[in-house]
N, C-alpha and C positions, 0 to 999 in steps of 0.2 A: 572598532566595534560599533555597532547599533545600537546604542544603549544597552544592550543585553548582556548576556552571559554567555561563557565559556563552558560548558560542560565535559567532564570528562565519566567515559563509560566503561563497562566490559558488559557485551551481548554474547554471551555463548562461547564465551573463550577470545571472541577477540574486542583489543581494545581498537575504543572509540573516541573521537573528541569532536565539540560542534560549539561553531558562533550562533546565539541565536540575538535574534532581537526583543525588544520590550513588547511588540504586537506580536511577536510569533505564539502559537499554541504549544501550551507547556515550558514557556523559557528558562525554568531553571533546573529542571530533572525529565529525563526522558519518562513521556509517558506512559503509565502500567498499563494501558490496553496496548499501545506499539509493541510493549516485549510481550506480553500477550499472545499478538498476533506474529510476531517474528519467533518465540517459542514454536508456533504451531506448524511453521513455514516449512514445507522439506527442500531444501536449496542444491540440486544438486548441480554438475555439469551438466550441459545442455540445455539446461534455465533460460530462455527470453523471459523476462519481469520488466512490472511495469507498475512504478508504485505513484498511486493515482492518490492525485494530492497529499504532494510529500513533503510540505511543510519546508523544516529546515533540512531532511534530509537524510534523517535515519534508515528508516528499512531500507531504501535505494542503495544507500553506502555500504548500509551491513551484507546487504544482498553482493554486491560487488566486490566483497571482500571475499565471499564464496564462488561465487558464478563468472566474475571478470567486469571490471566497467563496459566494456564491449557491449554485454550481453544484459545492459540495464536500462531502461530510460523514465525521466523521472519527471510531475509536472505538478505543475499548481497554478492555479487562479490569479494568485497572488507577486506581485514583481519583486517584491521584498523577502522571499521565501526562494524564488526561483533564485535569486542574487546569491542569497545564504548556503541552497544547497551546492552551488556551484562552487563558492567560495570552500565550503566542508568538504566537498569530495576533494579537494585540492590538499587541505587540508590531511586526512586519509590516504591518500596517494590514489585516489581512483578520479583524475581530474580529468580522463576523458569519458566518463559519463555522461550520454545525453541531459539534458533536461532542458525542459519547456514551459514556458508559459501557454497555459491553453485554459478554458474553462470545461472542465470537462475532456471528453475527447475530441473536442472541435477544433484543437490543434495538433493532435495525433493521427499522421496518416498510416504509421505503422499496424500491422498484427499478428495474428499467429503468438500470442504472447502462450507461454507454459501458463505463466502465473501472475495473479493483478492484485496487488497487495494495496488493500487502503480501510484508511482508519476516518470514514468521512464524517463532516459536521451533522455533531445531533440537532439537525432541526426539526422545530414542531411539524414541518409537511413534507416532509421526507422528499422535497424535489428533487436535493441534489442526489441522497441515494439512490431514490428512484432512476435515474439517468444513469448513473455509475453502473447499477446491476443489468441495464436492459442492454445499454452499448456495449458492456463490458463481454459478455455474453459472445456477442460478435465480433470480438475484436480476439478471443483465446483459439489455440488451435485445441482440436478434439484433445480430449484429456485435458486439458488443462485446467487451470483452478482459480477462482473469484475466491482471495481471503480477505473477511472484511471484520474489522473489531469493532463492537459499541457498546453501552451500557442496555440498551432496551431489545429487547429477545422475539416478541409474538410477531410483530410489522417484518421484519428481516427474512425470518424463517420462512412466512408465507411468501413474501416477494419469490425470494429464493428459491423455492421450490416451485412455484408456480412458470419461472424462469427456469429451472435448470432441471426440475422434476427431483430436485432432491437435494439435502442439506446436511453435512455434519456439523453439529454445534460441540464445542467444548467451551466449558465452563472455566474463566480462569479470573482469580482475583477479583470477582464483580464486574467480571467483562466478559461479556459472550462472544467467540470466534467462530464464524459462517465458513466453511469450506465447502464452495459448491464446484463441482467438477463438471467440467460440458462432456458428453455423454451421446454426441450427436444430433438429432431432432430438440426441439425446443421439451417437444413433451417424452423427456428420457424416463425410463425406467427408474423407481427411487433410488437410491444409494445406501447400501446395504451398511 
């Protein structure tokens, strides 16, 4: 282990288990915006996902437990995270999942994704979100869906909408979940 911890989960009926490290975010209980946003997820077959900076590895996994490792690829910034989610999907029996080290999507040549599930760093200048919504955008095929968790609600919303022409927000646990659906043209019809 990495200095970290072993966690053991159940998301939705299925269990879970994850090595994390002493640097990883959240290292000793899965984060309440992650079930949050994996609450919010509808995962069916047919799913391409793409859980954008995935940490040590959750939603990708839990997705894969639904959808197929096939049908998942997972990446992060960071080489110590990409190590872990590898090592956890292994773990979980889904060890052929992609994953990558990329910053952003600058190491993802894939798209057409259904759905792009990320839980990104709340920073004060919202760069990396900002990047995540506008690439993410381009990287879904029609219908498909940007789910993003975070504590702060006004900044997102407008990104979002101003991106996608429209936003469901649900409210869970002191975390706000963004589900923006592409919709064709940048400037779509709201979302009813």
């Amino acid at each position: 282990m990495i200095n970290g911890h072993m966690i053991s989960a159940e998301i939705n009926g299925i269990k879970l288990r994850f090595e994390t490290a002493a640097s990883s975010f959240s290292p000793r209980f899965i984060d309440r915006g992650t079930l949050a946003m994996l609450s919010a997820a509808d995962l069916t077959g047919g799913s391409r996902l793409l859980d954008l900076g995935c940490g040590y590895g959750v939603a990708g996994i839990y997705a894969a437990k639904l959808i197929g490792a096939q049908n998942v690829i997972m990446s992060d910034v960071d080489g110590v995270s990409v190590e872990l989610s590898k090592k956890n999907a292994a773990i979980n029996g889904v060890g052929d999942i992609k994953v990558i080290l990329s910053d952003g999507f600058t190491g993802i040549t894939e798209s057409g994704f259904t759905h792009i599930l990320s839980n990104p760093p709340y920073q004060a200048d919202f760069a990396v979100p900002k990047r995540f919504i506008e690439k993410g955008f381009n990287r879904l095929q029609l219908g498909g869906k940007l789910i993003m968790v975070t504590r702060r609600k006004l900044w997102y919303k407008n990104k979002l909408i101003a991106i996608f022409g429209g936003v469901k927000i649900v409210e869970t646990d002191g975390y706000y979940v963004f589900i923006a659906e592409k919709r064709g043209s940048q400037y779509a019809k709201s979302l009813k």
